[in-house]
N, C-alpha and C positions, 0 to 999 in steps of 0.2 A: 503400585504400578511397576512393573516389570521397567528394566534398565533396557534400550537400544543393543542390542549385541554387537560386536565388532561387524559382523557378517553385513547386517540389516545396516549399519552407517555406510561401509563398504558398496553394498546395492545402492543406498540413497542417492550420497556423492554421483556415482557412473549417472544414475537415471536425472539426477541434477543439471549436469555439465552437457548429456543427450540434449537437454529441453533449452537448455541457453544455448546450443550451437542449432538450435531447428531454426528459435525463435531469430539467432542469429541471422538466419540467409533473409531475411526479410529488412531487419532494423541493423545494419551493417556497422562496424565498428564501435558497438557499444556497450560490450557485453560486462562490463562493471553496473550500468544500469540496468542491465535483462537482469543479473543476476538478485539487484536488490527488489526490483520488481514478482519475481520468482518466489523470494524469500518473504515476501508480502503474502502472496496469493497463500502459500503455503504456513505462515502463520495465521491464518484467515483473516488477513485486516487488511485495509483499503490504503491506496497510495492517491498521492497527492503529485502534479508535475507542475512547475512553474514554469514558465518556457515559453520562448518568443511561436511564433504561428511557424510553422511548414519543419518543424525537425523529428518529427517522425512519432508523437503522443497516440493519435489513430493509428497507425500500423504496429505500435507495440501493442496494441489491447487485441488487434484484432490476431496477431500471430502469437499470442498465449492463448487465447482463444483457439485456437488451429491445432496450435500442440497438444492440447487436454481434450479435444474433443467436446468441447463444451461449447455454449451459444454466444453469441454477442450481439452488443445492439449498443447503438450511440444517440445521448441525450442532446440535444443544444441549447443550455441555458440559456432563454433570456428574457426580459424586464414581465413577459404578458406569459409567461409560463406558469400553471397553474399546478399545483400539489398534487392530484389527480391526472396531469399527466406523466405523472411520474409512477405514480401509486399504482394507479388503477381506478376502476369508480363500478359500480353496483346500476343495474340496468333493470328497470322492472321488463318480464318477459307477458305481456297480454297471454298469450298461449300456454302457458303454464301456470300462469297468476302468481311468480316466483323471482326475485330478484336474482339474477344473474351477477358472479362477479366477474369483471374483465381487466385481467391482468394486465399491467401498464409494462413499459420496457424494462423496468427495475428485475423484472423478473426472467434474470441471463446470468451466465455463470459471470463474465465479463462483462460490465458496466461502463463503457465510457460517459463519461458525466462532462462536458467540454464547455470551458469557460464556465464554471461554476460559479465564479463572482458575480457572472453576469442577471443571477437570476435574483427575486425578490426575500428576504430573508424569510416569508412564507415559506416558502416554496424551495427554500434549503430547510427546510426545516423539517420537512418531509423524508429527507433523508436520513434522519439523525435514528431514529425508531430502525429501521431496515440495516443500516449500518452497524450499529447495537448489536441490535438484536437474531439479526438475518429473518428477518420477518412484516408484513405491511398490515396495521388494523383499519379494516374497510368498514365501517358502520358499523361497530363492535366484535367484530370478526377477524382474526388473525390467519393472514396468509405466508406460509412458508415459503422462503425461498429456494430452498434447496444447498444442496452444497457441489462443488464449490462454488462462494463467490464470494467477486471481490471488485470494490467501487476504483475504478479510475479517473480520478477527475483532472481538471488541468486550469490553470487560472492564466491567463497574458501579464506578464510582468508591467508593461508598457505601459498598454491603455488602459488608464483607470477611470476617465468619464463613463459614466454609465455603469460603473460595477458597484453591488456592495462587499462590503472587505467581509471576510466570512470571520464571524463570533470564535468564539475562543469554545464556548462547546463544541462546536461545527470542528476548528481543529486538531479538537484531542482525540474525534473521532476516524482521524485519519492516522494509520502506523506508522509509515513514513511519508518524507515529503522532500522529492529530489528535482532532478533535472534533466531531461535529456541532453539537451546541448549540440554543438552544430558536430557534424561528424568532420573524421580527419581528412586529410588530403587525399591519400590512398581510396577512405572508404568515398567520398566524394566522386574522384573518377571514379570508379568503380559501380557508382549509384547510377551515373549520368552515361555510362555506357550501355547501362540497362532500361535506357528510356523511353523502349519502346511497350515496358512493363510495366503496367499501370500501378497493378498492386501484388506485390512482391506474396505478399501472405498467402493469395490462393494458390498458391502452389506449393503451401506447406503439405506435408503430411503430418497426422497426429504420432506424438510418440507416447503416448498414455492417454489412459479412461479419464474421466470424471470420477468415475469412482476409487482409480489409483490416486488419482490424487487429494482424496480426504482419506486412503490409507497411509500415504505419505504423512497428510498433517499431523494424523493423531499418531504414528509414529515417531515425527518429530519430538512430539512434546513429552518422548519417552527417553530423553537425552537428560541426563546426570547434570547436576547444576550445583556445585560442590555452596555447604554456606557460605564460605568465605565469598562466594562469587556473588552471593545474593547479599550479603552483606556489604559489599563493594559496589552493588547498584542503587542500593538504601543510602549508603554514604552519599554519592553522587548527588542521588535526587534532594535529598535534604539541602547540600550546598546549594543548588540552583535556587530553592527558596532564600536561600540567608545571603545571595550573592546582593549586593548595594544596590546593584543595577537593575535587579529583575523586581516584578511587582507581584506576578505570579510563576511560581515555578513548575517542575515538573509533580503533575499529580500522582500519585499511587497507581492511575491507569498507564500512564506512560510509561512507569516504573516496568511493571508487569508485562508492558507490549514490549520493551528492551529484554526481559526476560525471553518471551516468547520466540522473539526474531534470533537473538543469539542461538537457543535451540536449533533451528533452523537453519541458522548460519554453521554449524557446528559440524550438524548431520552432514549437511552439503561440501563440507574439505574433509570427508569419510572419520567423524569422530564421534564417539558418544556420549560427551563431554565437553562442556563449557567450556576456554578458557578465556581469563581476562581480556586476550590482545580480543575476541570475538566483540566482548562488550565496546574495548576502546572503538574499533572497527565502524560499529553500528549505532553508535549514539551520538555523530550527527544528524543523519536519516530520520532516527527515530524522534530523536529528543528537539530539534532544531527549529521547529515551529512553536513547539508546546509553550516558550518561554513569552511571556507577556512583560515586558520594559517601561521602567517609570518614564512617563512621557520627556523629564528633563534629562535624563542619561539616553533616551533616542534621540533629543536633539543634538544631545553631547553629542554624536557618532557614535554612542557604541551597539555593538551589532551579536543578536544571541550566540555566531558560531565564535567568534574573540570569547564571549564569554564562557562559554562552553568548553574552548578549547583550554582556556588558564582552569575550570574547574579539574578538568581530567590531568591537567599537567601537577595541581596541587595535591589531588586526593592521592599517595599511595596504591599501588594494585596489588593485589595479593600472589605469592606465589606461584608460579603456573603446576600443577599436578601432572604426572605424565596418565595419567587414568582415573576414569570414575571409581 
C-alpha cells in the first residue's frame, strides 16, 4: 500500500478543520469533541457519549450528518424495543408470493442510538453484527449497510433504574467513548441568543460527499505507522492486562482501533505519520471503556483513566521521527 504523500495529508488536514468548523456553527464550543467524533466516523467505528440529557449528543449526529451529506435517523432505546426494530424484518408480499425486506433505521449513514442502556440486552445485541461488520442478517440474508457509517450512541450517566449496563462485548465494539459536556460561558450566550432557532443543523451546508469521505477513510489508513510506534501500542495494551487493578484489559481489537484513530489523527494535523504524542493523545478515548476492574479495586476507588494515565506515564515512548 502506497504511503499518504505530503500533498494528500496537506488536503486532509484543510478538508478536516472545514468539517469541524461546519459541524461547529451548530454544536458551538466544542470542537475538541467534533474533532474526536470526526476521527470516529473516519476511522469507521462508532462512538459512544456518556452525558447528562440537553448538551447537544442529537445535534452532533445530526450536523455530521449535514456535513457529509449523508442520512440520519435517531433510535430510542427502550425496555419493549424489539431487535427488529432496529434491524429490519422480512414481510411476506401476497402479490408477488415473495418476502420483502424492510430496512430498519440502522440503515443511515448516522445512527443515533439514544440511551442505549435503556434497552433489553436482546435488543443491544442486535447491534453487535452491524457494528462489526457494517452489515444486518435478516432470515439468512445479509444486508449491507453501506458506507459511511457510524453508530452514535449516548447512555445518561445518572439514571440508572431501568437501564442495563451494556456487556463488555457491547463495549469493545464502540472506538471511542467521550463526552460532550456543558458548553462555556461565551458559547452559552451565544446559544441562548439564538433561541429562536430550533435546530442549528439545518442550516448547515454539506462540505463533502459520502463518497469523499470513505475516500478519506481509506486514505487515512495509508498513513506510515513507524514499528517502534506499534510496538509502543503492544507494550501499552499488555500493561493494561498485568495492571493489579484491571480484570480485563485492552484486547487486540482495541489495540488495532488506537492504531486506526491515530492514523486519522495524524492525517488530520497534515501528517503522514504517526507520532507517539498521537497515541498518548487518543488513548483515553479509545482505550477508557475497554478496561473491566476487579470488583474490589472498583470498590477501592480506583478508576480506568488513574489507571491508564500511571500506565502511559510508565511505559517509555519511543522517539519521535521527523518523517515516515
Amino acid at each position: 500500500m502506497t504511503t499518504m504523500t505530503p500533498e494528500q495529508a496537506a488536503w486532509f488536514a484543510q478538508t478536516f478543520d472545514r468539517l469541524v468548523g461546519n459541524v461547529g456553527q451548530a454544536v458551538l464550543g466544542k470542537a475538541p469533541v467534533i474533532r474526536l467524533a470526526l476521527t470516529c466516523m473516519l476511522a469507521e467505528g462508532h462512538l459512544l457519549l456518556e452525558d447528562a440529557p440537553g448538551t447537544g449528543k442529537t445535534m452532533l449526529a445530526r450536523s455530521i450528518a449535514a456535513s457529509v451529506q449523508g442520512t440520519h435517523n435517531r433510535i430510542q432505546f427502550t425496555p419493549d424495543l424489539l431487535p427488529s426494530d432496529v434491524t429490519g424484518v422480512t414481510i411476506y408480499d401476497q402479490n408477488t408470493g415473495k418476502f420483502d425486506f424492510h430496512p430498519g433505521p440502522i440503515f443511515n449513514s448516522i445512527v443515533l442510538a439514544d440511551e442505549i442502556n435503556r434497552a433489553s440486552p436482546k435488543t443491544q445485541s442486535a447491534l453487535l453484527e452491524v457494528m462489526e461488520e457494517g452489515r444486518v442478517t435478516v432470515d439468512g440474508v445479509a444486508h449491507g449497510t453501506g458506507r459511511p457509517f457510524m453508530v452514535l450512541a449516548t447512555q445518561n450517566p445518572i439514571e440508572q433504574a431501568g437501564t442495563y449496563r451494556l456487556p463488555e462485548a457491547q463495549l469493545d465494539r464502540f472506538l471511542m467513548k467521550t463526552s460532550v459536556g456543558y458548553p462555556d460561558h461565551a458559547s452559552t450566550v451565544e446559544i441562548l441568543s439564538g433561541a429562536s432557532v430550533k435546530d442549528r443543523s439545518l442550516a448547515l451546508q454539506p462540505i463533502i460527499t459520502t463518497k469523499a469521505v470513505t475516500e478519506m477513510a481509506d486514505l487515512a489508513m495509508t498513513v506510515h505507522t513507524d514499528t517502534a510506534v506499534l510496538e509502543y501500542v503492544s507494550k501499552l495494551s499488555e500493561e493494561t492486562r498485568n495492571a493489579a487493578e484491571v480484570r480485563v484489559g485492552v484486547s487486540v481489537r482495541g489495540a488495532l482501533a488506537l492504531v486506526r484513530c491515530s492514523k486519522v489523527w495524524a492525517a488530520a494535523h497534515g501528517r503522514n505519520y504517526v507520532l507517539p504524542d498521537d497515541i498518548k493523545e487518543l488513548a483515553q478515548p479509545v482505550w477508557g471503556h475497554r478496561f473491566v476492574l476487579d470488583p474490589e479495586a472498583e470498590f477501592a476507588g480506583s478508576r480506568p483513566d488513574v489507571i491508564l494515565a500511571r500506565i502511559m506515564a510508565d511505559v517509555a515512548a519511543p522517539q519521535e521521527r521527523a518523517s515516515a
